[in-house]
C-alpha positions in Angstrom: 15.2 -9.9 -0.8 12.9 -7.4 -2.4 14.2 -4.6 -4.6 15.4 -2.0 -2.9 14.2 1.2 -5.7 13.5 3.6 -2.8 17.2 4.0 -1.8 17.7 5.0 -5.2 18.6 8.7 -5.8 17.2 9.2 -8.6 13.7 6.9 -7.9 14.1 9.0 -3.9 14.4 12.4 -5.6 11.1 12.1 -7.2 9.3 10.7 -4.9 10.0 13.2 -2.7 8.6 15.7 -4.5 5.3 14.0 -5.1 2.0 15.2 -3.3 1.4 12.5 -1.0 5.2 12.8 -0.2 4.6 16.8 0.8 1.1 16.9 2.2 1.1 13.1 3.9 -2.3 11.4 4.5 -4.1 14.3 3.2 -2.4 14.3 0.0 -3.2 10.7 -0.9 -6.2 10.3 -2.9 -7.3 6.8 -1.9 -7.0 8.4 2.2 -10.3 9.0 2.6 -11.5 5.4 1.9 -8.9 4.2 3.8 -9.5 6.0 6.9 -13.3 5.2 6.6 -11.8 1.3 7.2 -10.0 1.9 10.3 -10.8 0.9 13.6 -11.1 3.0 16.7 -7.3 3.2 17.3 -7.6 4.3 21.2 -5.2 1.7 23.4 -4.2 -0.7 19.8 -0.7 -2.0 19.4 0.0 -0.9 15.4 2.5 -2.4 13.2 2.6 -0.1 9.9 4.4 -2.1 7.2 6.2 -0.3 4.6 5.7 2.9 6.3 7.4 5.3 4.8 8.3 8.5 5.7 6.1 7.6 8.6 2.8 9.6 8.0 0.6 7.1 9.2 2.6 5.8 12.2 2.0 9.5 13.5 -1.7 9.3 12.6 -2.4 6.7 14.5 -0.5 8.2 17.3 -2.7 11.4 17.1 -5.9 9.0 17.1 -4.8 6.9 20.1 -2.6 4.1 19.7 -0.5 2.9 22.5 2.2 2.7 20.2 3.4 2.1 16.9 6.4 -0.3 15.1 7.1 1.6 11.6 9.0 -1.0 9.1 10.4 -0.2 5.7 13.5 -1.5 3.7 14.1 1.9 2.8 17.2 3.8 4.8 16.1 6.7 2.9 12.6 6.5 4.2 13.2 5.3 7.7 15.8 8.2 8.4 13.3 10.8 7.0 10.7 9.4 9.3 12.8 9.4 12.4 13.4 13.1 11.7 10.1 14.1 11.5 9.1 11.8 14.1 9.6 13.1 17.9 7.2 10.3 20.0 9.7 7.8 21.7 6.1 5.3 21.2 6.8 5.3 17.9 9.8 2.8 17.1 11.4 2.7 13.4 13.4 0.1 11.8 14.5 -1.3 8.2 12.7 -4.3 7.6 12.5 -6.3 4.0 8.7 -7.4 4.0 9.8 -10.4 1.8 11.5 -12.1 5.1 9.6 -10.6 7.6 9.4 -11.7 11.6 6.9 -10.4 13.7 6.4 -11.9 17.5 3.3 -13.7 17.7 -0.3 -12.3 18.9 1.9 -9.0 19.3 -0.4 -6.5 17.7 -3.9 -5.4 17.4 -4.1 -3.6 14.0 -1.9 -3.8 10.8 -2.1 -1.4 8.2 0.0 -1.2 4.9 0.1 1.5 2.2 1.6 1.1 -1.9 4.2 -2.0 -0.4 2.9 -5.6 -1.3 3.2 -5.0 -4.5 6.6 -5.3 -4.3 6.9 -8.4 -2.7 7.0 -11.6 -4.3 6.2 -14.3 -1.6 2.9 -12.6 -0.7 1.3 -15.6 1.3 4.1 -15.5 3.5 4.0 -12.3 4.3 0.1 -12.7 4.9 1.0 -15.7 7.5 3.3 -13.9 9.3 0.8 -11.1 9.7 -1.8 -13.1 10.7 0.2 -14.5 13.3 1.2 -11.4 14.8 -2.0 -10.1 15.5 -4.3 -11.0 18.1 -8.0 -12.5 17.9 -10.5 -9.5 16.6 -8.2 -7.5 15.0 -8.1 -5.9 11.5 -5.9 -5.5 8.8 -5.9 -2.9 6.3 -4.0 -2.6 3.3 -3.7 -1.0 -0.2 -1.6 -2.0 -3.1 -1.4 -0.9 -6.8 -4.9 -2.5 -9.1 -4.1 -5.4 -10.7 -5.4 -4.4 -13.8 -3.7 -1.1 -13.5 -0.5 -3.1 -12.9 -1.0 -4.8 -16.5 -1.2 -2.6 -19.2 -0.4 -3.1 -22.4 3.3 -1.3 -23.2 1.6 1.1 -25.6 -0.8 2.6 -23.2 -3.6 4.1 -24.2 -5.3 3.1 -27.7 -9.1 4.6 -29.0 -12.1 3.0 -30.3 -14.2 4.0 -33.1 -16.2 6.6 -31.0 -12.6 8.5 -29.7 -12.9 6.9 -26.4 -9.9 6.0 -24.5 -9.1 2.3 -24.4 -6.8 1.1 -21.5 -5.7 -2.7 -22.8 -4.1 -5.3 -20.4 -0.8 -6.9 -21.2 -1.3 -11.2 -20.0 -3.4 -9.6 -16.9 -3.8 -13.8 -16.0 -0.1 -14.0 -16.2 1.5 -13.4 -12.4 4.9 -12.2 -11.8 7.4 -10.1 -11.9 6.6 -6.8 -14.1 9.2 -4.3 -14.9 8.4 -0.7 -15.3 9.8 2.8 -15.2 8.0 5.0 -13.1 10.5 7.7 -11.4 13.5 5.3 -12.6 14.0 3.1 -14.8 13.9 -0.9 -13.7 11.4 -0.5 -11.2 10.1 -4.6 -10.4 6.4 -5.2 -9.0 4.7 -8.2 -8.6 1.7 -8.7 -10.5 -1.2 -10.6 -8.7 -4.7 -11.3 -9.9 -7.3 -9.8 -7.5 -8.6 -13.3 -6.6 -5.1 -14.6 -5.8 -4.7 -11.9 -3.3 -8.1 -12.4 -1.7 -7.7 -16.2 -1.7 -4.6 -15.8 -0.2 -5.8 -13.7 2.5 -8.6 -16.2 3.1 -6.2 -19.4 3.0 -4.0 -17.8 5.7 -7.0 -17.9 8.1 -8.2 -14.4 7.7 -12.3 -13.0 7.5 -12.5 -10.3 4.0 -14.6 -7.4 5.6 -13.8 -4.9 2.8 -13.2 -4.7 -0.7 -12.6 -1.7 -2.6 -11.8 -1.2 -6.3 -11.0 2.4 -5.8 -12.1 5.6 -8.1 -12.3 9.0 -7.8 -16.0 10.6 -6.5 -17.9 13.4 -7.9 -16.6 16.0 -5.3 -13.0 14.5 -6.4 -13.3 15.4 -9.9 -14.4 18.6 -9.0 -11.3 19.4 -6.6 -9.1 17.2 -8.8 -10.1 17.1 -12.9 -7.2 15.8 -13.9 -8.2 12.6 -11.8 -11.0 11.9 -14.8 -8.6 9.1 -16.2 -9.1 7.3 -13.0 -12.5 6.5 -14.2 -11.0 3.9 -16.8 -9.5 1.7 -14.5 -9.0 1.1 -10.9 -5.4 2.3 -9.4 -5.9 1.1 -6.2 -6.9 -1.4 -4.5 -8.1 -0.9 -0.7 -8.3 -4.4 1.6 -10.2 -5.0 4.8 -9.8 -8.3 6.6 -10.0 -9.3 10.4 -8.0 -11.4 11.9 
């Protein structure tokens, strides 16, 4: 069973009160890139995993969607989402990613935001996912950068010149990694990016997209204090068709 931080007052509390928990979609930096991946959503059968407080499952909605299944282990998450949500085509539920069951060839787009790195048994989740949707369709996903995932306990270090050094902690090493970001205790599971393409690939699926995300010109401008995102990816943004 995956860890289940988000039901966590303390962990809850601040996430709450972060941007992308505010503003939704719009307040996520990497959403732009991500919405340039998705399909045309008019008449698809969507299965958002790890959905949170449901911002996407309502985007797709507003785009077309037949209907949408919105899964998160969260309690905390799912009741917010059913609150804000009033679309009896959109269906909630709690659902731990690492035992997953999806009916087969039941979906014709999958789309998962910040969860698989928190699940351990990644290639079966990719299996099941694979199974559930139908011939043609895409998957798109994003999940913490590996090598933002590995750093070095003491963070930052400098070079000769003054510039900013980001150093990776066993980055070939994959596993659990403990951190505290909102609380403390918080497990993730570190995967090199080729393990999670291979995986992808193995399980039967086409890579369409790859995207080692950073922050554009006109970012920086709107956002300077995303500049650090220049050192190292955060994100990493996955298109693969089924």
């Amino acid at each position: 069973m995956s860890q289940n931080i988000y039901d966590t007052a303390e962990f809850f509390a601040g996430y709450s009160t972060m941007r992308r928990s505010i503003e939704g979609l719009e307040g996520a930096a990497e959403w732009p890139a991500v919405k340039a991946q998705l399909p045309d959503l008019r008449g698809k059968r969507v299965v958002d995993l790890g959905c949170g407080f449901g911002w996407f499952a309502r985007y797709a909605r507003s785009v077309g969607a037949v209907n949408v299944l919105g899964l998160d282990i969260s309690e905390n998450m799912i009741g917010r989402a059913r609150a804000d949500t009033h679309d009896e085509a959109i269906t909630y539920g709690i659902g731990d990613l690492e035992e997953l069951e999806l009916p087969e060839a039941s979906f014709d787009f999958a789309h998962s935001s910040l969860a698989f790195h928190y699940v351990k048994n990644f290639e079966r989740l990719v299996t099941t996912v694979y199974r559930a949707l139908v011939p043609g369709s895409r998957f798109v996903f994003t999940i913490e950068h590996p090598i933002f995932m590995a750093p070095c306990n003491a963070g930052w270090s400098t070079d000769a010149d003054g510039q900013r050094i980001w150093p990776l902690d066993s980055y070939a090493v994959e596993g659990s990694r403990t951190t505290d970001w909102l609380a403390k205790g918080v497990v993730k599971q570190h995967r090199r990016l080729g393990t999670t393409i291979n995986t992808l690939i193995s399980a039967g699926f086409t890579i369409r997209h790859v995207e080692e995300w950073a922050p554009s010109e006109q970012d920086l401008t709107d956002h300077p204090e995303w500049a650090e995102e220049l050192d190292r990816p955060m994100f990493l943004l996955v298109t693969v068709e089924r």
